[in-house]
N, C-alpha and C positions, 0 to 999 in steps of 0.2 A: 634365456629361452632359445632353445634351438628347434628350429622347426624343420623339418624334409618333407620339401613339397612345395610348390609355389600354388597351386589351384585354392578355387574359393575354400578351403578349410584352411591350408595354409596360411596365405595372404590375410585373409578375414581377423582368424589369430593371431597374426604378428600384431595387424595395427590396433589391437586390442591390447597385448599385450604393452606394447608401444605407447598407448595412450597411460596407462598405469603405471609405467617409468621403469618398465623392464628393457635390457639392455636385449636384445632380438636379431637372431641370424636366423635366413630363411635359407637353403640349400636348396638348389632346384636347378634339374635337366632338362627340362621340355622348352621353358621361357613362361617367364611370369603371367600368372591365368591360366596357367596347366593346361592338360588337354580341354576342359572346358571352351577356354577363351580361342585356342588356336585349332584346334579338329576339331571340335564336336559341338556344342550347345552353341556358341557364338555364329560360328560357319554354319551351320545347317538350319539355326534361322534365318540368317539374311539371303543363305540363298531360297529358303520357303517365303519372305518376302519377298524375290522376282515372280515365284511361282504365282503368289495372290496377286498379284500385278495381271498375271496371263491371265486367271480366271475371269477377275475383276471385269476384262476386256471382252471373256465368251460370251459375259453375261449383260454386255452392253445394249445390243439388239432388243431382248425382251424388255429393257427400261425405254426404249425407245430408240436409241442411237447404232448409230451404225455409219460406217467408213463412206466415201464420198467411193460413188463405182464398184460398190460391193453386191453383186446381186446374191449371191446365199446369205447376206446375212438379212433375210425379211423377216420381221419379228414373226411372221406368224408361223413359221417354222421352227420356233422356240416355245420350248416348254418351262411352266414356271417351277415343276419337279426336279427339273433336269438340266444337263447343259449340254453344250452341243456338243460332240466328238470330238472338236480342235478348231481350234481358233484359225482360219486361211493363212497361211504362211507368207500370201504376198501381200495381206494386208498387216499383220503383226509377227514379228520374227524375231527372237532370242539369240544373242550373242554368246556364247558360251563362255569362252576367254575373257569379253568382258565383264561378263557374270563373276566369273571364279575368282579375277583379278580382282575386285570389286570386295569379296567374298575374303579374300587372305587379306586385302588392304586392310578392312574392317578389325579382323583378327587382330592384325598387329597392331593397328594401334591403340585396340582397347588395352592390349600387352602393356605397351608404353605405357599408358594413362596409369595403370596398376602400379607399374614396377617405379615411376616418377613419386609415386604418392608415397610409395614404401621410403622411397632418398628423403621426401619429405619429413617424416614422420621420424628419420635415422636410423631405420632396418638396415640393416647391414644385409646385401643379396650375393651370395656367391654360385655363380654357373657352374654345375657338374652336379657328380652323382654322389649321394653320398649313403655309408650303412653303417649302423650300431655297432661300436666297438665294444659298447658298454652299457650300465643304464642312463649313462647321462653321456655317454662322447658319443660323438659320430663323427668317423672319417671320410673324407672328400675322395674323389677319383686324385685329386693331385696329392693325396697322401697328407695334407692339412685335417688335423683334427680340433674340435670344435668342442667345448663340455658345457652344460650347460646345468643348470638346478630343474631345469623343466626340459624333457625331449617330446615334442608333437611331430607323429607321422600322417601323412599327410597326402601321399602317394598316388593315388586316385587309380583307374583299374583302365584295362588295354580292350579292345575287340577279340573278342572270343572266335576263336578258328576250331573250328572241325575237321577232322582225318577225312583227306580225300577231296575235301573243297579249301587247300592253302589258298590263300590270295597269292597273287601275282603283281599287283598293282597298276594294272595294265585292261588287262578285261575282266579279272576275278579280283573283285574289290572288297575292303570295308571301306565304312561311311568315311575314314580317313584320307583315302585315293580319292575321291570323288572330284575335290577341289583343285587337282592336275589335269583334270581331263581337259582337252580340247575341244571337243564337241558333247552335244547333247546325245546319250545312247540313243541309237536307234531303236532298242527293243532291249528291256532294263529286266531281268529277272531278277527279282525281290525275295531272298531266301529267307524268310524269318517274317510272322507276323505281328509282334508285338509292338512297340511306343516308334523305336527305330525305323523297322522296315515299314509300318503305316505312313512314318512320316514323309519319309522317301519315295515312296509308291504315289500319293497324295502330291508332289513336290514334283517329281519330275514327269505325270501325268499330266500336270496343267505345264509344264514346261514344252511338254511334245513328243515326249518319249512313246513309243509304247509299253505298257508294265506287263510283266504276272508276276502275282504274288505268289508266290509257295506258301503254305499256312500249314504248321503239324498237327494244328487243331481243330473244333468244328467251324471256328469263327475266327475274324480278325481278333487284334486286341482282344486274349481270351483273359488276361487280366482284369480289365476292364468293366464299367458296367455295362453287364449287358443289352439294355435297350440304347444305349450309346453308343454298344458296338455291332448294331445293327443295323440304326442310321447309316454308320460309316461303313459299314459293309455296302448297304445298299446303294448310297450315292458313290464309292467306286464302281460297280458292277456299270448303273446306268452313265459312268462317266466313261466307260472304255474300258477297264482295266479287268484284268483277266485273272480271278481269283481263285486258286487250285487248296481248297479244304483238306484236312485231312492225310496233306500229300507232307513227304518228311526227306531232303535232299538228302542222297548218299556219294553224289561225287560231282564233282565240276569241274571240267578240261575245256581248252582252248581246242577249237576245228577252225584250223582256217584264221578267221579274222571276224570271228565270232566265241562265242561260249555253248558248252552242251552239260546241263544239268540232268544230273539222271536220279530219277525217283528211289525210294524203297520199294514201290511196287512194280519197277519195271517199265513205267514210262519216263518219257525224258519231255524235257524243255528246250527248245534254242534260243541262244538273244543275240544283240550284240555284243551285253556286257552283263554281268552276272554279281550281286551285291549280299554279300553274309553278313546280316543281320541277325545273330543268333544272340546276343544278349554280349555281355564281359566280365573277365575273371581280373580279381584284386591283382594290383602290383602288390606285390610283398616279396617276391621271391628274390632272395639276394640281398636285405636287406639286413641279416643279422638279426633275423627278431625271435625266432626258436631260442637261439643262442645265449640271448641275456633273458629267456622265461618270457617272451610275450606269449601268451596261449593264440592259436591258430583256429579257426574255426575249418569245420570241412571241405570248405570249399576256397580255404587259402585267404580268409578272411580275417583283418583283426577282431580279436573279440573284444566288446569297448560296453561300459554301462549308460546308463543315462546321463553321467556327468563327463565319457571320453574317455575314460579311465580303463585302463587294461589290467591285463594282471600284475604289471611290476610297479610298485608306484615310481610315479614320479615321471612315469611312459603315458601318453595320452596318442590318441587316435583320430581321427576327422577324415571324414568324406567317403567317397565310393570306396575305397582300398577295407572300411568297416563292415559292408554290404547292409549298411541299417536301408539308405532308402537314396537311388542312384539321382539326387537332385541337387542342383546346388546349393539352391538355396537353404538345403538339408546338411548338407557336409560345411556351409558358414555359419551354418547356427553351431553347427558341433566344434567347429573351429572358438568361436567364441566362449560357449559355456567352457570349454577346457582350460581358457585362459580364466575366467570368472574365476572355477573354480580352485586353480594352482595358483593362483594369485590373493584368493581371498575374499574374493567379493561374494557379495551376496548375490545366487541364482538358481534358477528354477530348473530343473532337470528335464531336458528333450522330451515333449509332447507329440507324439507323432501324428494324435489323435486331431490335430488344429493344422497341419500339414497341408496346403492346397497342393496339387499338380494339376498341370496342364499339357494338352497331345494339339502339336501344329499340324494339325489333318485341316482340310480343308471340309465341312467346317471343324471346329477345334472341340474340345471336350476336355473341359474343364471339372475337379472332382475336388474337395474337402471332406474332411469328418466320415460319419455312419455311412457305408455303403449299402446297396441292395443283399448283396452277400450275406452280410451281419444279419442284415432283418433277418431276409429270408431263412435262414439258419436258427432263428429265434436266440443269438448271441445278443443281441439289441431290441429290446421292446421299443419300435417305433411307428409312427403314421408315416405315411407318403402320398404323396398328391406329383402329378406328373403334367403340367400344361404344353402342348404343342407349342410352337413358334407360329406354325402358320395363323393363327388366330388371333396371332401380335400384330398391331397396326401396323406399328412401323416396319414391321420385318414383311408385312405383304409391298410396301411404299416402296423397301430396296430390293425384292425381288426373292425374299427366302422363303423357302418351305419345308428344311429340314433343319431341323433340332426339335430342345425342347428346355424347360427347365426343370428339375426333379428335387423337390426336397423336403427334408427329415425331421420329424418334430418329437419330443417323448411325449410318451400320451400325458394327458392330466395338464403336466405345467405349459405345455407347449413347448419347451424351449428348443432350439433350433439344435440339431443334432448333425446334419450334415447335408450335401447337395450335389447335384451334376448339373452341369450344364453344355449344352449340343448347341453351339451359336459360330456365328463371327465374332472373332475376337472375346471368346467366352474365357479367355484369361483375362480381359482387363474387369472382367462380367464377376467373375468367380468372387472377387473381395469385398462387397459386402454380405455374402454365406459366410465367407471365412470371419470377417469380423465378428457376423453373430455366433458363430459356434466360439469362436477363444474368446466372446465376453459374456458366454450366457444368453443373449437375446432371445426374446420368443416369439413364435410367431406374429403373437398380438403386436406385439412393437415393429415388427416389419410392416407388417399389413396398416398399421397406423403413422407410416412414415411415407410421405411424400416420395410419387415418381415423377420425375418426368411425361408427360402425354403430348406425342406419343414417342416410346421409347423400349429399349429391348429389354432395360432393366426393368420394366414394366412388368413383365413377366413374374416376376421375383416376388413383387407384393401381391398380385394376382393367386400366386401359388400360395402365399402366406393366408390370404384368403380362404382361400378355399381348406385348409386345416382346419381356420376356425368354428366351431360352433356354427350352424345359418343364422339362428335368431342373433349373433353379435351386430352383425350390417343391418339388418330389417328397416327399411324407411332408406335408407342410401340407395340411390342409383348412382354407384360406380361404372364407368366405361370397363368393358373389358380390355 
């Protein structure tokens, strides 16, 4: 097996492959754990975990606590909707450098861990770049070629730049520059509203920055579900952050020792630093893959079925470079099933429909299965039942008041179809939705499953409740 790529499809693949008694070379330029592990998903949560730290601390006052000699922070100046502007600077202060150091430290060694496991297992890892000479070779930047019975590409996809707004890596950034910087921007212009620039906007607003967000659409996260991306719309508004609807960046220059973003319609923005989050395009390009018949998709994407499989056999595909679904743990399932399948084994073919994702916004929004879309479109005959947070014990104890948890039943059997959830840490929240939708479950069996009281997953059986039937509970007094 030859794989190009070292990111979660790659990696994932090899030690699959690996465990079957295939002999497995991985080729790979970036450093094992792809961009995943070193720019982007790794790096951008630890530093969203200093950010929940900051928050953590705004929110101290209304639980009670506050710094010794702090006279603004009097609880009664806090709202339990809301936070405060920023956290005093001389009671609580951000390091940047050791932020970021902190930040690559993390990167690398989850690298290491990866690329030890792969020596472990007898992956053969070779540094540089490599492109299809063939359907089954591939040549190395040092001219080494490599043949294999099975070729997995693996590639994963770069930050999309826009004409007229290049990075510089300096003041016009993607999320990839971020972790060099020195200090905390002063005033962070967020070009792009979707999963990326929400995260960032969320991330370095509880850090200290000041943000605006540019959005080309009506709403943040216009992917999104809707009442999730309203939440989050709202709790940046009332957090500081200055959110520009509708508005679509057409150029970005350096003035000075700052940035000046200029609208479509003729207004401009200034920051300190200016960040293009506009989404990203597949690596393929250079790879030989026209050449030996892999079909391309329009947007420079491989095209791959439910089992990896491209047009040429014996070529298999994994991860963002396929544009199926930009998550990792999407592109190591795909990484897997292709070994499954070139290898023999019995497997099931990519479900996209049992897929959780999760958005580190503060708070977080977590989604499986049937979305609102679907219903509302009438593509899914479903029920939905929507409960606030605020009505959650525990969640009034720690001081929340926005989210909610939202979710999907088919009518008749009940069985669980899909969910959202708007909480803290509503990705460790999200897996028992997801368990029920990839085993069938149905309401009944939720609602008839022990929570904790009081607790946030609480919520969850409450919701399962409330789909049911009324006369199912009648004689139960359940707490809410």
């Amino acid at each position: 097996i030859v794989i190009l790529g070292g990111g979660p499809g790659g990696y994932e693949a090899a030690l699959v492959a690996a465990s079957l008694g295939a002999t497995v070379t991985v080729i790979d330029s970036d450093g094992i754990g792809g961009a995943c592990v070193l720019t982007d998903c790794v790096p951008s949560k630890t530093l969203i975990a200093t950010s929940e730290t900051m928050t953590n601390f705004a929110m101290a006052p209304a639980l009670g606590v506050r710094p010794h000699g702090d006279p603004s922070a009097e609880v009664g100046s806090w709202e339990l909707t809301g936070l405060p502007h920023l956290t005093p600077p001389d009671v609580v202060t951000v390091d940047p450098e050791q932020v970021n150091e902190r930040v690559r430290a993390l990167a690398r060694a989850q690298s290491a861990d990866i690329e030890r496991r792969l020596e472990r297992e007898r992956v053969e890892v070779v540094h540089g770049t490599g492109r299809l000479v063939g359907p089954h070779a591939v040549e190395t930047s040092d001219g080494e070629t490599f043949v294999g019975d099975i070729v997995l590409v693996a590639t994963g996809a770069s930050p999309r730049e826009i004409s007229g707004c290049e990075p510089d890596g300096e003041r016009i950034l993607t999320w990839r520059h971020l972790y060099d910087l020195k200090e905390i921007p002063e005033h962070l212009v967020v070009v792009g509203s979707g999963v990326t620039g929400a995260e960032f906007a969320s991330a370095y607003r509880a850090l200290g920055a000041e943000v605006t967000l540019v959005s080309s659409r009506e709403r943040v996260l216009p992917g999104e579900d809707p009442d999730a991306a309203r939440v989050i719309e709202d709790v940046f508004v009332r957090r500081g952050i200055e959110v520009l609807n509708r508005s679509r960046a057409a150029a970005a220059r350096r003035i000075g020792d700052g940035v000046l973003v200029e609208l479509t319609d003729g207004r401009t923005v200034t920051g300190s630093h200016a960040l293009m989050a506009v989404g990203s395009v597949p690596r393929t390009k250079g790879l030989g893959l026209t050449e030996v018949g892999v079909r391309l998709g329009s947007g420079g994407h491989v095209v791959v079925d439910r089992m990896s499989r491209t047009s040429v056999p014996g070529v298999y595909a994994a991860g963002d470079c396929t544009g199926v679904l930009p998550l990792a743990s999407v592109a190591a399932m795909q990484g897997r099933i292709a070994m499954w399948h070139a290898l023999g084994e019995a497997v099931t073919p990519l479900r996209l429909g049992t897929v959780s994702s999760n958005i580190f916004t503060e708070p977080e929004i977590a989604t499986v299965g049937v979305t609102q879309r679907m219903k509302d479109s009438g593509a899914i005959a479903a029920e939905v039942t929507t409960v606030p947070l605020m009505r959650n014990p525990r969640a009034k104890m720690m001081g929340i008041a926005d989210g909610f948890v939202k979710l999907f039943c088919r009518p008749g059997s009940g069985s669980v179809l899909g969910g959202v959830i708007v909480a803290p840490r509503a990705s460790e929240l999200i897996l028992s939705i997801s368990l029920a939708v990839e085993n069938g479950l149905t309401v009944d069996q939720i609602a008839h499953t022990f929570s904790i009281y009081p607790s946030l997953s609480g919520s969850i059986t409450e919701a399962a409740r409330v789909l049911r039937p009324r006369d199912l509970f009648a004689g139960f007094d359940t707490p809410a």
